[in-house]
C-alpha positions as CSV (number, residue, x, y, z in Angstrom):
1,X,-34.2,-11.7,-29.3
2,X,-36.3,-14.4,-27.5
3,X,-35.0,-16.9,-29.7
4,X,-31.1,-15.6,-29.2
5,X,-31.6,-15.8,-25.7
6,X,-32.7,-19.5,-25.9
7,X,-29.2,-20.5,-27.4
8,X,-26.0,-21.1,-25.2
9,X,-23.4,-18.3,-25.5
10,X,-20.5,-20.7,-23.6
11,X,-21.3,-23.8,-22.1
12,X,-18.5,-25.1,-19.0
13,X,-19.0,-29.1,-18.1
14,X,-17.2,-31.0,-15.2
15,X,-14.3,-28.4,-15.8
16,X,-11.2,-29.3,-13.5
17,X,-8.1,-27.8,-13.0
18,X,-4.8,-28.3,-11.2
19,X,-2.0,-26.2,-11.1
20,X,1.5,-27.4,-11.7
21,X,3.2,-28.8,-9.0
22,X,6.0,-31.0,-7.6
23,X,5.0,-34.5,-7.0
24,X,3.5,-34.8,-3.5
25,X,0.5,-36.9,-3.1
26,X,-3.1,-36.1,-3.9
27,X,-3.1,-33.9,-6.7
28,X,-5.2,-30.2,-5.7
29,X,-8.3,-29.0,-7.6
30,X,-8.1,-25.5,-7.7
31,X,-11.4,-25.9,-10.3
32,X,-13.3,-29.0,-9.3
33,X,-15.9,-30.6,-11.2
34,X,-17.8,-26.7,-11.9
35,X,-20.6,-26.6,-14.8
36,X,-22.5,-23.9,-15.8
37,X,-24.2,-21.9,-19.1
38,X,-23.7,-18.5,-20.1
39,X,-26.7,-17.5,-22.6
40,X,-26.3,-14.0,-24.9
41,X,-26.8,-10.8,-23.1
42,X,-26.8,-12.7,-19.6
43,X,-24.9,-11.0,-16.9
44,X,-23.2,-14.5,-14.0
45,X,-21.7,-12.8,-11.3
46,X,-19.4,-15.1,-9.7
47,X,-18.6,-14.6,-6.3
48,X,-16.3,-16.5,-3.6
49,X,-13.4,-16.0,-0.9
50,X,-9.9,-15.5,-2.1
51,X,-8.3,-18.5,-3.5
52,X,-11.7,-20.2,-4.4
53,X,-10.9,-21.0,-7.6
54,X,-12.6,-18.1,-9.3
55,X,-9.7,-15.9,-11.2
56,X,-8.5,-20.1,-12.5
57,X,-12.1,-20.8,-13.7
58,X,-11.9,-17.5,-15.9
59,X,-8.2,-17.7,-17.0
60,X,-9.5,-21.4,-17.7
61,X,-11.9,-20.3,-20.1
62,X,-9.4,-18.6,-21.8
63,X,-6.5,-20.9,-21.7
64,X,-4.4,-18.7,-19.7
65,X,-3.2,-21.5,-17.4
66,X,0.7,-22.1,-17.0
67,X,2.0,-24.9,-18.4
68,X,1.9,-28.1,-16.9
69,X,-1.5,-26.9,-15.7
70,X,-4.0,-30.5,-15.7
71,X,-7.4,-29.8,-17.4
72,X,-10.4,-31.8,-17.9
73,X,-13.7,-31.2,-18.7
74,X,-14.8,-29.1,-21.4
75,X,-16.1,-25.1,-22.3
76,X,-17.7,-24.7,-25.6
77,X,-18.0,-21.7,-27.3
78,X,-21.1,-21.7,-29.4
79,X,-20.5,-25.8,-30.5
80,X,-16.8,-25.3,-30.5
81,X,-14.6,-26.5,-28.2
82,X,-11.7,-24.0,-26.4
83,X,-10.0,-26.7,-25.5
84,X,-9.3,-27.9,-29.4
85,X,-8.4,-24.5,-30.6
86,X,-5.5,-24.3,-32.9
87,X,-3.3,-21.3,-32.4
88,X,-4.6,-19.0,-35.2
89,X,-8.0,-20.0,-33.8
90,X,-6.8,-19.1,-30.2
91,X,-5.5,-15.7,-31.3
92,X,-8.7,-15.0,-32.7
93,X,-10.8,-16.0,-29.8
94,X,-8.4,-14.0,-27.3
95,X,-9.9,-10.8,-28.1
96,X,-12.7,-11.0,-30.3
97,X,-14.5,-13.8,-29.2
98,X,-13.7,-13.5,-25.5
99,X,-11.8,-10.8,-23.7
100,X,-10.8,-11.0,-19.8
101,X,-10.3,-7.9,-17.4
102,X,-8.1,-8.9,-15.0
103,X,-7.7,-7.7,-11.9
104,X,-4.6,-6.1,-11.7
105,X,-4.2,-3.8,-14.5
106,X,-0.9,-3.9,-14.9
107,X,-0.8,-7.2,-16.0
108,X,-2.1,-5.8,-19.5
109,X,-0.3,-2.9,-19.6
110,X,3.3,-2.2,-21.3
111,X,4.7,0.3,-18.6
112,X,7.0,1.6,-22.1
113,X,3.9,1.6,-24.3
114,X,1.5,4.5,-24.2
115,X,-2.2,4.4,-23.8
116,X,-2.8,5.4,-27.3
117,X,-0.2,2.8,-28.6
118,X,-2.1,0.1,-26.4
119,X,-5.2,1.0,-28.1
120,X,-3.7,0.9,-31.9
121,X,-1.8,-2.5,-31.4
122,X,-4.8,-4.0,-30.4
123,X,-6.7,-2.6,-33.0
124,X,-4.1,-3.7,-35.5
125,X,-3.4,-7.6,-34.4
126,X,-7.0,-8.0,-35.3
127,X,-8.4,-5.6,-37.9
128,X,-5.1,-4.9,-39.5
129,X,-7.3,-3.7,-42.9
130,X,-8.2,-1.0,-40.7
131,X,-7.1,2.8,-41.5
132,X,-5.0,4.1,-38.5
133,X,-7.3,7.3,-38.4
134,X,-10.2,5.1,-38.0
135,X,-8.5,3.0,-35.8
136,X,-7.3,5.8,-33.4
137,X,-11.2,7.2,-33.8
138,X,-12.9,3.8,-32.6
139,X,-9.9,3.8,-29.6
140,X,-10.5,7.3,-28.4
141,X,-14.5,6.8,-28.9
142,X,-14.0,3.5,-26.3
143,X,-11.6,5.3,-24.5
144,X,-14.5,8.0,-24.2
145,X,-17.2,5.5,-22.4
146,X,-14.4,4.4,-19.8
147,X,-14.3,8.2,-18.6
148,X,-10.6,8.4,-20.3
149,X,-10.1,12.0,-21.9
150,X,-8.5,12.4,-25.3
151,X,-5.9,14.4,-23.8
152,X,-4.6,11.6,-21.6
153,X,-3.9,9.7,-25.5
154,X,-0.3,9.7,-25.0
155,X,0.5,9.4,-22.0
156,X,2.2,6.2,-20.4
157,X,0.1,4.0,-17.6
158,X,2.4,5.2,-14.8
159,X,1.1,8.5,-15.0
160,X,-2.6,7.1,-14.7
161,X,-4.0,6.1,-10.8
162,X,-4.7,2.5,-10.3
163,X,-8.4,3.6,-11.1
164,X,-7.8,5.0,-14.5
165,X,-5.4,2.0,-15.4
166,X,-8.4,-0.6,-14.5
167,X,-10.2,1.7,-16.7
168,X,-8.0,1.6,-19.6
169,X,-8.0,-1.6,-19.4
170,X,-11.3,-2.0,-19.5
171,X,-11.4,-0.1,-22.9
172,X,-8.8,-2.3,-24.4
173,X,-11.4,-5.8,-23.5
174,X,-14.3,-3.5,-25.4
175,X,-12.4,-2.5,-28.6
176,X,-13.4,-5.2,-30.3
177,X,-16.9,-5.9,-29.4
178,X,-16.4,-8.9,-28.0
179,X,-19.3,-12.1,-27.5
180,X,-18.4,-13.0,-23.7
181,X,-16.5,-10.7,-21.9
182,X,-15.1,-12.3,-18.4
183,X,-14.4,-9.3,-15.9
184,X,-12.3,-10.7,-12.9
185,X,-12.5,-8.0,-10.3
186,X,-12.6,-5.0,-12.9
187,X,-13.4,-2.6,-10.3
188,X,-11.8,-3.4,-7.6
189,X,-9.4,-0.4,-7.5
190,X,-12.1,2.4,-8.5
191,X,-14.3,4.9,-6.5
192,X,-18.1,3.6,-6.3
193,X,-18.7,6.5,-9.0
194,X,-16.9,5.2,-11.8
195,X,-17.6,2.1,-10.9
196,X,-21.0,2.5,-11.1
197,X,-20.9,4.5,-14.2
198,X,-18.7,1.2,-15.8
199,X,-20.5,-1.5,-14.0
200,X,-23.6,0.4,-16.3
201,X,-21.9,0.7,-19.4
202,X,-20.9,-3.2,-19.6
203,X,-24.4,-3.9,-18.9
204,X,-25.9,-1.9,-21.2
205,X,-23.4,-2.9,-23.7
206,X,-24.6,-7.1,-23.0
207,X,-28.1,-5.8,-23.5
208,X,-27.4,-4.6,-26.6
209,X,-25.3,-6.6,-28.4
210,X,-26.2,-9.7,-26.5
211,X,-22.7,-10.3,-25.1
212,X,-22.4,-12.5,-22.3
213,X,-20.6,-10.8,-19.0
214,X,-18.9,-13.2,-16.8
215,X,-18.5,-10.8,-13.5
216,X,-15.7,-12.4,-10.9
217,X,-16.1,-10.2,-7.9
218,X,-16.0,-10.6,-3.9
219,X,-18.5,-8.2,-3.9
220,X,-21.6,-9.3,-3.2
221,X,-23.8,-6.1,-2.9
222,X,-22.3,-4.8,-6.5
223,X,-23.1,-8.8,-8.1
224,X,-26.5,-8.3,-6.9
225,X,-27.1,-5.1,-8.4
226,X,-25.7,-5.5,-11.9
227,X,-26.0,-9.5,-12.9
228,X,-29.1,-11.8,-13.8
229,X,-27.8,-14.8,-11.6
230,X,-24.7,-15.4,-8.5
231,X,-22.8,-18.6,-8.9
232,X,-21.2,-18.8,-5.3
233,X,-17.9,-21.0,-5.6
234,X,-16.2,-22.7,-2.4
235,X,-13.0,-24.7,-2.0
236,X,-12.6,-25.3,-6.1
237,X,-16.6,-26.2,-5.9
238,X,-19.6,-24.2,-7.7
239,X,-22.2,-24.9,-4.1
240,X,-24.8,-22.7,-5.3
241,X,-26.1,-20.9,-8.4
242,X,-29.7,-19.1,-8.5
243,X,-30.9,-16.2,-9.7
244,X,-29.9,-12.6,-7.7
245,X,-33.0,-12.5,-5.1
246,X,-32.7,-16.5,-4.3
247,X,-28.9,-16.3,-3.6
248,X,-29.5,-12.7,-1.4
249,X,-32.4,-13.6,0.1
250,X,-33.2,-17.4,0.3
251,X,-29.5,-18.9,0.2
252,X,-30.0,-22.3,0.7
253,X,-25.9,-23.6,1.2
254,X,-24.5,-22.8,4.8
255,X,-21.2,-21.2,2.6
256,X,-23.7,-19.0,0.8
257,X,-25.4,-18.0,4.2
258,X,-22.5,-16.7,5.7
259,X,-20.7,-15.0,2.8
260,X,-24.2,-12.7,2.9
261,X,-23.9,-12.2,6.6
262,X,-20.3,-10.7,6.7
263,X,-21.5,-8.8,3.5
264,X,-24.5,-7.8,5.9
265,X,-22.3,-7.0,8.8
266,X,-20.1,-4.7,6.3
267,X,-22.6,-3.2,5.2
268,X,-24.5,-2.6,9.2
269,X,-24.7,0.7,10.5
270,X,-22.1,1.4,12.9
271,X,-22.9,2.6,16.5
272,X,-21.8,7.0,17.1
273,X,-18.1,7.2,18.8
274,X,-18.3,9.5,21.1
275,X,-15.9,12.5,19.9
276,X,-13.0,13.5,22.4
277,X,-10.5,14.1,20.2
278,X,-10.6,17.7,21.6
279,X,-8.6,16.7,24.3
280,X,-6.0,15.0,22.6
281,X,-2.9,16.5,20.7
282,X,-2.9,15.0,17.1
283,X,-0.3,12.4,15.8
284,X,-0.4,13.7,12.2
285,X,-1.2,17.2,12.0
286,X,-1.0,18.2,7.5
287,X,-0.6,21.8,7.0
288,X,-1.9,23.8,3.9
289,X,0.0,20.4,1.7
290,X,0.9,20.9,-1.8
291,X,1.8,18.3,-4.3
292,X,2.0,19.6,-7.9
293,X,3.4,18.4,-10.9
294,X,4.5,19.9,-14.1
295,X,3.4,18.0,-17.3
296,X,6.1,19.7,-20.1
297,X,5.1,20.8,-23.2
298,X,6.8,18.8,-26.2
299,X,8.9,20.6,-28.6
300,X,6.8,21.3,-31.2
301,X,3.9,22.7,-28.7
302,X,7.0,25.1,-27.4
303,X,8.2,26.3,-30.7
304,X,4.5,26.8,-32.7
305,X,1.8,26.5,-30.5
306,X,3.5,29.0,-27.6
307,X,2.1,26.6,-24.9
308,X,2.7,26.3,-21.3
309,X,3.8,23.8,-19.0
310,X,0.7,22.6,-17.3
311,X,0.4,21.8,-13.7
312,X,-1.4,18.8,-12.1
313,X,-2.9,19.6,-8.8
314,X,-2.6,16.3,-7.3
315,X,-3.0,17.5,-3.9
316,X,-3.7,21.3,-3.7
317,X,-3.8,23.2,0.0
318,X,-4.9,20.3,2.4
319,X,-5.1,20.3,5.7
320,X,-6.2,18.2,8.5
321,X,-5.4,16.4,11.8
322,X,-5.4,13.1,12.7
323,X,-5.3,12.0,16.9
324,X,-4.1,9.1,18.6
325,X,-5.8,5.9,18.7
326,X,-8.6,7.3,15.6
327,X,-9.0,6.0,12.2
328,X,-9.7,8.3,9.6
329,X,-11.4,7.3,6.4
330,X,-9.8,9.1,3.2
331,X,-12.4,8.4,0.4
332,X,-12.9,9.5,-3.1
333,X,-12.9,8.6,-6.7
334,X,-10.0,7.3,-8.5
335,X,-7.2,10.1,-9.3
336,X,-8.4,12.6,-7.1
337,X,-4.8,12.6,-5.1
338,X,-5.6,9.9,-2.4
339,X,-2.4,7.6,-3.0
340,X,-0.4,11.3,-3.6
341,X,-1.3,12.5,-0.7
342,X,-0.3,9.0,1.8
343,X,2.9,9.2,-0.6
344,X,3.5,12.9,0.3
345,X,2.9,12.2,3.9
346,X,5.1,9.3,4.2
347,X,7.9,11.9,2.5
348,X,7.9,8.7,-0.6
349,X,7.1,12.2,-2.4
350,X,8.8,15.4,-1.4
351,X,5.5,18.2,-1.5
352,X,5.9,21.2,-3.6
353,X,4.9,23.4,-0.2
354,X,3.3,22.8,3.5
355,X,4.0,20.8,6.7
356,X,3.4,16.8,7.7
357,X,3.9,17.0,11.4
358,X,3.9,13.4,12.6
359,X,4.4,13.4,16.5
360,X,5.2,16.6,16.5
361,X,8.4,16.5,14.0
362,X,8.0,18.0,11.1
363,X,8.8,15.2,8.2
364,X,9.5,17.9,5.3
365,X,13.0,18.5,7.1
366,X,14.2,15.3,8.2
367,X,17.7,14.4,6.5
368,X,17.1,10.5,4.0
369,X,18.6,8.6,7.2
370,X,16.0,10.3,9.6
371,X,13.7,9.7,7.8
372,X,14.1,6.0,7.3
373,X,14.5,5.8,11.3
374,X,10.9,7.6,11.8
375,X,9.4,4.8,9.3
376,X,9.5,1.9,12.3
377,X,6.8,4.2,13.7
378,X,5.0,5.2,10.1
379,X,3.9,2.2,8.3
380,X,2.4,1.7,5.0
381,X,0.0,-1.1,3.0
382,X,-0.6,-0.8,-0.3
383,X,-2.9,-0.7,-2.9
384,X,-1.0,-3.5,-4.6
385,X,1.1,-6.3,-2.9
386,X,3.4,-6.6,-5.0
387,X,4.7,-3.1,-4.1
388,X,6.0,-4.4,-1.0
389,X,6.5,-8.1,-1.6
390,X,10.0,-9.2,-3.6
391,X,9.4,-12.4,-5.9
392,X,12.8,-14.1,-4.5
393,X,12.0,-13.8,-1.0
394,X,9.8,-16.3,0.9
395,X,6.1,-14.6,2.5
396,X,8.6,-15.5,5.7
397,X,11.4,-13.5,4.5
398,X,9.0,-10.8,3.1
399,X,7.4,-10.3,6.7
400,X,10.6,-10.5,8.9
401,X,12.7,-7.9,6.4
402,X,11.4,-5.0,8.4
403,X,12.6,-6.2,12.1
404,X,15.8,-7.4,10.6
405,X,16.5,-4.3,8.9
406,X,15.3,-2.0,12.1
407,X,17.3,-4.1,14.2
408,X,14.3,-5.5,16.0
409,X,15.2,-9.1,16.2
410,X,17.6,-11.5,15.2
411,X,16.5,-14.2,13.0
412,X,15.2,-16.8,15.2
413,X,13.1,-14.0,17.2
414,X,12.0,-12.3,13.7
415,X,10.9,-16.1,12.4
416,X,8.6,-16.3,15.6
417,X,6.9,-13.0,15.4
418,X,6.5,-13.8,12.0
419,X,4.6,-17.3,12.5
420,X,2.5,-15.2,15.1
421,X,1.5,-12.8,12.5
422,X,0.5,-14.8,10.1
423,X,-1.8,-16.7,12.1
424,X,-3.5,-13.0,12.9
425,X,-4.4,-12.9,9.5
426,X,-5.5,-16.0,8.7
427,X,-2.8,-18.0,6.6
428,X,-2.7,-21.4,8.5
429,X,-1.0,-23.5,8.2
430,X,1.8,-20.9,9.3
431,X,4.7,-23.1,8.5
432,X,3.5,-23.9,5.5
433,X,2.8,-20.2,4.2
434,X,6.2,-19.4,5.8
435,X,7.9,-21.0,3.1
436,X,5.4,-20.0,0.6
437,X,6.4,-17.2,-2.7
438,X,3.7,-14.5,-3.7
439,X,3.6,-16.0,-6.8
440,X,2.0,-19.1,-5.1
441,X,-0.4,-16.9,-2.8
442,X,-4.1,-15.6,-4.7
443,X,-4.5,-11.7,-4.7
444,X,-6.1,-11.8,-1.4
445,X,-3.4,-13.6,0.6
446,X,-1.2,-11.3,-1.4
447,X,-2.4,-8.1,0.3
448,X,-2.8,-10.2,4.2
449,X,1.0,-11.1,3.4
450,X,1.4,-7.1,3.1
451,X,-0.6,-6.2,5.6
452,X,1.2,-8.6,8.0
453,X,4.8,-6.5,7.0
454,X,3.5,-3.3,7.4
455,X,2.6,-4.2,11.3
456,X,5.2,-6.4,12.5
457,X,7.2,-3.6,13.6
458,X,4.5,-2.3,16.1
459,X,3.9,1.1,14.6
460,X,2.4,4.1,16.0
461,X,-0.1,5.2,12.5
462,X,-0.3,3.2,9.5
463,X,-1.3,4.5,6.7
464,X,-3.5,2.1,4.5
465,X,-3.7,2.6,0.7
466,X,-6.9,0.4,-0.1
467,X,-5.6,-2.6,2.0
468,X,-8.7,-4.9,1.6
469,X,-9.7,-3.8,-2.0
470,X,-8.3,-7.1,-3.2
471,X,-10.4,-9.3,-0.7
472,X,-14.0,-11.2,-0.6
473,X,-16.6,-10.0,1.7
474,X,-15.8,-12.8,4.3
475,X,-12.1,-12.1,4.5
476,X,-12.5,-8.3,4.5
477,X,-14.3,-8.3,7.7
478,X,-11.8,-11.0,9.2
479,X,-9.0,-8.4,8.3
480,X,-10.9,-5.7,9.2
481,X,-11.4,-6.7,12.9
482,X,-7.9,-7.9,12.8
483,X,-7.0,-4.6,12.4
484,X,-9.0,-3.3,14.9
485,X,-8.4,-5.5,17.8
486,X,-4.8,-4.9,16.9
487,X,-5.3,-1.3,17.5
488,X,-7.0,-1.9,20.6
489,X,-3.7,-4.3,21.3
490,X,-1.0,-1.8,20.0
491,X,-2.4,1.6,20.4
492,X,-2.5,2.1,16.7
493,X,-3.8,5.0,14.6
494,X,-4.7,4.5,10.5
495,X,-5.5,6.5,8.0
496,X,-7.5,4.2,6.1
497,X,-7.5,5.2,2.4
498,X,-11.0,3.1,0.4
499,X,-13.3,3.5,-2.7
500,X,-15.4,1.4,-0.8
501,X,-17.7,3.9,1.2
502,X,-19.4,0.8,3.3
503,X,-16.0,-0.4,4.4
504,X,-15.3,3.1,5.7
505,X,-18.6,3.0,7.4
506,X,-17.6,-0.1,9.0
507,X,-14.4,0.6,10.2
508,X,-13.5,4.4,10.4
509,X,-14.3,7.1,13.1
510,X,-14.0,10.3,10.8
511,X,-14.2,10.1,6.9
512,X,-12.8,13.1,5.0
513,X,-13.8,13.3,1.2
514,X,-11.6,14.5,-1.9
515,X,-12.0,15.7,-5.0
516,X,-9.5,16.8,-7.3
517,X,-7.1,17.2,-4.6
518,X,-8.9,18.7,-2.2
519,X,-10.5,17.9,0.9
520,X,-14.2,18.8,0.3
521,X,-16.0,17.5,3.3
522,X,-14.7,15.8,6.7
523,X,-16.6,15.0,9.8
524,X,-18.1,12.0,11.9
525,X,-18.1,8.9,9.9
526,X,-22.5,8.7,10.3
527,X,-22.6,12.8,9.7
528,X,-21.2,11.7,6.1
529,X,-23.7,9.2,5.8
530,X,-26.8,10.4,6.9
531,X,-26.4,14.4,6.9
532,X,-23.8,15.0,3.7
533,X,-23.5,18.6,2.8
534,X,-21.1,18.6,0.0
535,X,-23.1,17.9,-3.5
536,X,-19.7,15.8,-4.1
537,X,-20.1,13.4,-1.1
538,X,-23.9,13.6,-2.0
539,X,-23.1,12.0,-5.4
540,X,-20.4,9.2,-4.1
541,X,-23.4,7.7,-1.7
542,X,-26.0,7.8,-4.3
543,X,-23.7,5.4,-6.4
544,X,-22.7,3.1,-3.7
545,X,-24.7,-0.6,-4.2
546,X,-26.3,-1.3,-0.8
547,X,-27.1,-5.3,0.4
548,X,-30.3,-4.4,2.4
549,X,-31.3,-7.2,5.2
């Protein structure tokens, strides 16, 4: 072992990289001039602010770049260069060599394939000798140590949460065993407890097999707790790499320094709010909510095996109120009924039964056309930006769609209040991002971009479906105090749905806890934290990664 560990896994040197653009001056390094080694069963977390140059660095490694995409420099793969790969070669490496997690699951995932089929054609492109019995066996056995149930086998991903996608596609990077395995924000959508639990299992798995894990994450606290060394990147630029106590605790570049301290700040104990709710009348009061659905049996169940439909309790009897001017932290593990429940609020979902009373209307019996008048005043970020943000249409275009189409503004006005907006959250220079696609935008200005939409219209509650998931420790907290002096500015209310219990600490007043579509505990955001009394919310803290100062 001592001996393997001496050897170089993968081996990056003055590694540049430039994405493909129109002629216009000085070309940009989105990767400049980065070296570093990866040795066998050594765990790099590599952390940075959105649009670093992190996510290029790993697709880099695996020549994923677009074309006309300028590289130099080299990465070697145990005295071969990635660079020189022939196809064949390339195919080979893709996979079982190297496999990337990306960060948005649904870039590896056929929406028309199911989970089981993903699994098999993996299998098959490179062990195509191997039996489909024990192909399905080694699938369902990986499938197992991701927390996926052999049940779920046939089912497609839009049936999964954005949780149990990331977690699937997880399992298809393990199927093969790979040497390196480069992870670019593979937990970014799931509950602390899973991720934990994963976080653990790729670990172990380096440990044992020696594999290399190259961990791209904006999470500082999680780096710390699961890799050998941080790498901090900055503007394209690798400033700092050290093992995990130097970079936490003696940082030495000023970038490094204050990365930590908006981690730190996240991660501070928030003062008690005082509680006078009690006097107020709620904005959202939810009533005994139901959302079920049926899952039918196939044919052959009905006709042999005399089996019944079977009902998914995404959210089952929930009730709760949520007053003016409060934020209220919905937390829980991925697939629990979170995103089904903001859906069902927002009427995106007709419930199977109960009451959403927003400002004293009941939503359940508003006509389509009512509806779509009350949603000036009931906004919505998602998870993932692309929900909200068309391709064709400029971030501009994207942002000022919702005055134009609630007749809020004409076009010049709508073009102001835009360039306003996106200097609130931090895309300067404003023209320039103006004319900007998501396409050209990282995954972090993606979801700022959405964020921006969803409050242009001046809302009265906004409903927030992991809106800073997607974004770096600095940014988080920019966004995050955005959003609150924009309440302050607005009189806004949100119900602030996170996996990430130290965000909620952060920034909510009230944090309600479910599990398998219930709400299990609710109360004062530091009661959850320092007094739990559910053995449920007891369990989520335990597996939360702390930074400690």
């Amino acid at each position: 072992m001592t001996q393997t560990m001496t050897q170089t896994l993968l081996s990056v040197n003055q590694l540049r990289v430039a994405y493909p653009r129109q002629p216009q001056g000085d070309i940009f390094w989105a990767v400049d001039d980065v070296s570093f080694e990866l040795k066998p069963g050594e765990k790099i977390g590599l952390v940075g602010e959105s649009g670093c140059g992190k996510s290029t660095l790993g697709r880099a490694i695996m020549r994923l770049l677009p074309a006309g995409s300028q590289v130099s420099g080299q990465a070697i793969f145990q005295d071969k260069s990635v660079f020189e790969l022939n196809k064949a070669e390339l195919r080979q490496f893709r996979g079982e060599v190297v496999a990337l997690v990306f960060q948005d699951p649904m870039t590896r995932l056929d929406p028309l394939m199911t989970i089981g089929d993903h699994c098999l054609e993996t299998i098959k492109a490179h062990q195509p000798k191997l039996t489909k019995s024990a192909a399905k066996q080694l699938a369902l056995s990986t499938l197992e140590t991701v927390k996926i149930p052999a049940n779920r086998w046939g089912q497609y991903p839009h049936e999964f949460s954005g949780g149990m996608r990331q977690r699937v596609a997880i399992a298809l990077a393990l199927l093969l065993n790979p040497k390196v395995i480069v992870a670019d924000e593979p937990t970014t959508s799931l509950d602390v407890t899973i991720s934990a639990e994963i976080l653990t299992e790729l670990t172990r798995l380096c440990s044992e097999r020696d594999m290399g894990l190259l961990l791209i994450s904006h999470d500082l606290a999680l780096v710390g707790e699961y890799c050998d060394r941080i790498a901090v990147m900055y503007q394209g630029k690798m400033v700092e790499t050290g093992d995990v106590n130097s970079i936490l605790y003696h940082p030495q570049h000023e970038y490094t320094k204050s990365l930590l301290n908006a981690a730190l700040h996240l991660h501070a104990v928030a003062e008690d709010i005082a509680d006078s709710n009690t006097l107020k009348n709620p904005i959202l009061r939810v009533e005994n909510l139901k959302q079920y659905f049926t899952l039918e049996a196939n044919l052959i169940q009905q006709l042999f095996l005399n089996e019944k439909t079977a009902k998914i309790k995404a959210v089952d009897n929930i009730s709760f109120n949520l007053y003016p001017g409060e934020i209220l932290g919905l937390v829980g593990e991925s697939g629990c009924g979170k995103s089904t429940l903001s859906r069902t609020i927002l009427q995106l979902l007709k419930p199977t039964s109960g009451k959403v009373e927003f400002l004293g209307q009941d939503l359940t019996t508003l006509s389509a056309s009512a509806m779509r008048n009350q949603r000036r005043q009931l906004q919505m970020v998602f998870q993932d930006p692309h929900a909200c943000l068309n391709p064709l249409m400029t971030v501009g275009e994207s942002i000022a769609d919702p005055l134009l189409i609630h007749h809020l503004a004409n076009v010049t006005d709508a073009k102001q209040q835009v360039l306003i907006m996106l200097e609130k959250v931090g895309l300067t220079p404003t023209a320039e991002y103006y004319q900007r696609y998501p396409h050209e935008l990282s995954g972090g200005q993606q979801q700022r971009v959405a964020i921006a939409r969803a409050l242009i219209t001046n809302p009265k509650l906004v409903i927030c479906d992991e809106p800073v998931s997607m974004l770096d420790a600095t940014v988080q907290t920019q966004v995050l105090e955005l959003m609150l002096a924009l309440k302050a500015e607005f009189d806004l209310t949100y119900l602030f749905i996170t996996h990430d219990l130290w965000v909620a600490r952060f920034f909510c007043d009230r944090i309600a806890v479910m599990n398998s579509g219930q709400i299990v505990e609710i109360d004062a955001t530091e009661k959850i934290f320092t007094q739990a009394q559910h053995p449920y919310t007891q369990k989520l803290l335990a597996a939360a990664p702390l930074l400690a100062k």
